[in-house]
C-alpha positions in Angstrom: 10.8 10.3 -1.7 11.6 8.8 -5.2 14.6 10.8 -5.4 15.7 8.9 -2.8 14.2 5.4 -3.6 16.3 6.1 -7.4 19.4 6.9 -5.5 19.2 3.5 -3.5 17.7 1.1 -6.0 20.6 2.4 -8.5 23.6 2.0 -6.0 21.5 -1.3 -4.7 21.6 -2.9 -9.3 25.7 -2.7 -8.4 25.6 -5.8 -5.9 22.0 -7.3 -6.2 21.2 -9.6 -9.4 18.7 -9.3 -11.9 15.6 -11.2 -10.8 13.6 -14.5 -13.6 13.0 -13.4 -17.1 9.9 -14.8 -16.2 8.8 -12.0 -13.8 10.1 -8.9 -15.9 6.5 -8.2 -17.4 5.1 -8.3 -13.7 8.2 -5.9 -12.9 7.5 -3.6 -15.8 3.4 -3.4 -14.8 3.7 -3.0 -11.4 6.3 0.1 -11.8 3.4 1.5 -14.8 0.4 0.9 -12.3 2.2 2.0 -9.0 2.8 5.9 -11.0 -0.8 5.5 -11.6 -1.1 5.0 -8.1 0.4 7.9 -7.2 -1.6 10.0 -9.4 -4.1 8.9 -7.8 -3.5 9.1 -4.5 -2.8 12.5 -4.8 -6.9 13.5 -6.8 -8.2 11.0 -3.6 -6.3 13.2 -1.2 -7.7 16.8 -3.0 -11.1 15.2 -2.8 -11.9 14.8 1.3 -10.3 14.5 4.3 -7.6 11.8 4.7 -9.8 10.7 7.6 -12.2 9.3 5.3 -10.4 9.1 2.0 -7.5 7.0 3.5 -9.7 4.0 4.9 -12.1 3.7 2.3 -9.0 3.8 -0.3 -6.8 0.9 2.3 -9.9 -0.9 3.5 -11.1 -2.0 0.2 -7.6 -3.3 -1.2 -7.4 -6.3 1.0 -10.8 -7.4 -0.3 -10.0 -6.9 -4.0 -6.7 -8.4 -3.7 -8.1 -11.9 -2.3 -10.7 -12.3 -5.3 -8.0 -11.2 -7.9 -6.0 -13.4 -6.1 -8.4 -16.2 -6.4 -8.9 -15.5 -10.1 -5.3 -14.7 -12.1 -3.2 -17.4 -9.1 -6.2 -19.5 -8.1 -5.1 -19.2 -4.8 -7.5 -20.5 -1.9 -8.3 -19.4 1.2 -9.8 -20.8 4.6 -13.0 -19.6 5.9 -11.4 -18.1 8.9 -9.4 -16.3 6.9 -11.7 -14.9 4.5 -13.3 -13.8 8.2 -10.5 -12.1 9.2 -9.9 -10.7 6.1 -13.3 -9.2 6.0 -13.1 -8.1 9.6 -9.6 -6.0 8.9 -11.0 -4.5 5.7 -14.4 -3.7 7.6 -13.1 -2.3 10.3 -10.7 0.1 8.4 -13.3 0.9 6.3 -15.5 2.4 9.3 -12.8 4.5 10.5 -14.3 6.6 7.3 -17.4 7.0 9.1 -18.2 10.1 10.9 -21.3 10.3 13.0 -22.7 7.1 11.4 -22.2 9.2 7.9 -19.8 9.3 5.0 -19.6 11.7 2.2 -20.1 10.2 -1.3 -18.5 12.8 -3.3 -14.9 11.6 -2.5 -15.9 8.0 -2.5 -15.3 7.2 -6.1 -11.1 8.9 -6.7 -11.2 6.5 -2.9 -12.4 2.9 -4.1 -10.6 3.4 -7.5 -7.6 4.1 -5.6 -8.3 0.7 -3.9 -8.6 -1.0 -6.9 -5.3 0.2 -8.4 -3.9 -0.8 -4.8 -5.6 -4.4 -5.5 -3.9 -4.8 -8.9 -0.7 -3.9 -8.3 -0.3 -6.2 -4.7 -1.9 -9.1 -7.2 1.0 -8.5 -9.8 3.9 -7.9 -7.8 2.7 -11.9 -5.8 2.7 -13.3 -9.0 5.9 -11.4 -10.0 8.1 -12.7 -6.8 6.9 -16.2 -7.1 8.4 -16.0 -11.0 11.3 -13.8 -9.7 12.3 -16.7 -6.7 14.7 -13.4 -5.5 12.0 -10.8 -3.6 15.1 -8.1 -3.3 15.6 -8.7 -7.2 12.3 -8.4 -8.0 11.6 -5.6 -5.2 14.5 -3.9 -6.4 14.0 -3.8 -10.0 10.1 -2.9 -9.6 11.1 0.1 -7.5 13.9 1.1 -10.0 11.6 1.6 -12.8 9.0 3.0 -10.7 10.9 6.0 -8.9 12.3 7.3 -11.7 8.8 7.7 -13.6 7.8 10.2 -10.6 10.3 12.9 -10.7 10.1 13.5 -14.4 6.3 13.5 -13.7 6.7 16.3 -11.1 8.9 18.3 -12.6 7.0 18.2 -16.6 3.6 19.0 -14.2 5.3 21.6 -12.2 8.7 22.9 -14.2 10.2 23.6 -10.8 11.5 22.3 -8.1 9.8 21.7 -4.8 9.8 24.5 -2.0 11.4 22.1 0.9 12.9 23.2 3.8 15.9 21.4 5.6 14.1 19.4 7.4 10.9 18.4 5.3 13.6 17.5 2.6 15.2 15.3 5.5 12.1 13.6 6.0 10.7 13.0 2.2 13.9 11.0 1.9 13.9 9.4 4.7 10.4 8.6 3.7 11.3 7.7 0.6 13.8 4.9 1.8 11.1 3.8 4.8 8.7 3.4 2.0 11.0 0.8 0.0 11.6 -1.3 3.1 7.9 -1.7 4.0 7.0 -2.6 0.6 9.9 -4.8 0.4 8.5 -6.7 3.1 5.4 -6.8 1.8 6.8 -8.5 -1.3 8.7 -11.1 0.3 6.1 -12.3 2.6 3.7 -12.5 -0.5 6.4 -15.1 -1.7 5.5 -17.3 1.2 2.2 -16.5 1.9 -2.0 -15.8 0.0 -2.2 -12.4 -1.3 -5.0 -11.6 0.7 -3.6 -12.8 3.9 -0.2 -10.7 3.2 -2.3 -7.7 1.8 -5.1 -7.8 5.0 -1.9 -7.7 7.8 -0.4 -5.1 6.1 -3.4 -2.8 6.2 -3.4 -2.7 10.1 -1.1 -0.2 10.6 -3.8 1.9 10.5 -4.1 0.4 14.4 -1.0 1.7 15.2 -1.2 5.4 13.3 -4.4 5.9 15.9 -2.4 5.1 19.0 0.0 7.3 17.2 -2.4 10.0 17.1 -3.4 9.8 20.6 -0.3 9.6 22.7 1.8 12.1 20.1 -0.5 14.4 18.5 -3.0 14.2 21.1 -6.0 13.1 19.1 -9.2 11.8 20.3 -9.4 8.3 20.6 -13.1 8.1 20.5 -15.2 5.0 21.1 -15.9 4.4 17.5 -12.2 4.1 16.5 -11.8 1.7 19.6 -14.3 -0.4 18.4 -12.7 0.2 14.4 -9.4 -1.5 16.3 -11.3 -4.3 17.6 -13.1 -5.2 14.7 -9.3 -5.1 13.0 -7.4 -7.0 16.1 -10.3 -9.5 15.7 -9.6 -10.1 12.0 -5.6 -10.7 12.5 -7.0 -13.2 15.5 -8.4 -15.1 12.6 -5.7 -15.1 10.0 -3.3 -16.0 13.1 -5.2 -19.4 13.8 
């Protein structure tokens, strides 16, 4: 996936300008925390099951990112957002529940992988607003961070990965996915709170369980219904 995200950021610093002076500090932490990021996603993933790991890791962020929000931009929110943003990180965060139980052993590699989630959405809204260009800014963010990965890898591993075809087909097309949906992420944070941007990005995890019942045919059990309500409920709010 970085291989590819190198490959397009470096054709992309041809055509696309530099973004603000200003934000290159923001562009340079984000691309240090996101490797750490990565790291860590990985030790969260060896710890449980992604069915709990994931939430508790994306459920917490957009809660984290609205206080640091509030404290390094002062940004503000309404109470009907702060609702809905409690409601979309809630009701993620219960999709880690299993028979009214979670395990506790993962839960620490999860919430710190929140946290680093949380600081590097807070930088890179502060970085666009300085950059003024999102695609500059995303651009030059993604850049520095891709290449860090590979040489990562291959120091860790000193080989190089076992792919077939088709999984090397879809890592890079992952890879370039992944670069579009952050991109967007970025440039709405221009416009709109941190929180707001972070909370409504975080309910995909809606559409990966519809995808998991009509195309992998997974249960779609009464407590992730309810998960999805609690999280439609929230963007209701943020909506008004």
């Amino acid at each position: 996936m970085m291989i590819a995200i190198v490959g397009v950021t470096s054709f992309a610093a041809l055509f696309i300008p530099w973004p603000n002076a200003a934000s290159w500090p923001y562009v340079i932490a984000s691309a240090i925390i996101h490797t750490l990021y990565n790291l860590s996603l990985v030790r969260t993933y060896r710890s449980g099951d992604l069915g709990q790991t994931y939430p508790i890791s994306r459920g917490s962020s957009p809660v984290l990112v609205t206080l640091g929000a509030a404290i390094f931009a002062h940004e503000t929110i309404t109470f009907l957002s702060a609702v809905g943003i409690l409601l979309v990180s809630g009701g993620i965060v219960s999709l880690a529940f299993q028979r009214g139980k979670v395990r506790t052993d993962f839960l620490p590699a999860a919430f710190v992988t929140g946290v680093i989630i949380g600081a590097y959405t807070v930088i890179d809204g502060i970085g666009v607003r300085l950059a003024e260009d999102s695609v500059a800014y995303t651009n030059a963010m993604f850049l520095l961070w891709s290449i860090t990965m590979p040489i990562i890898y291959f120091a860790l591993r000193r080989r190089a990965p076992a792919y077939t075809r088709m999984q090397t087909v879809m890592a890079l097309t992952g890879g370039v996915v992944s670069l579009l949906a952050y991109g967007i992420v970025i440039w709405a944070m221009k416009f709109g709170t941190m929180g707001v941007v972070s909370a409504l990005r975080e309910t995909s995890v809606i559409y990966a369980a519809f995808i998991g019942r009509f195309f992998l045919n997974e249960t779609l059990t009464m407590h992730r219904l309810a998960s999805c309500l609690a999280i439609v409920s929230g963007v209701a709010c943020l909506a008004v």
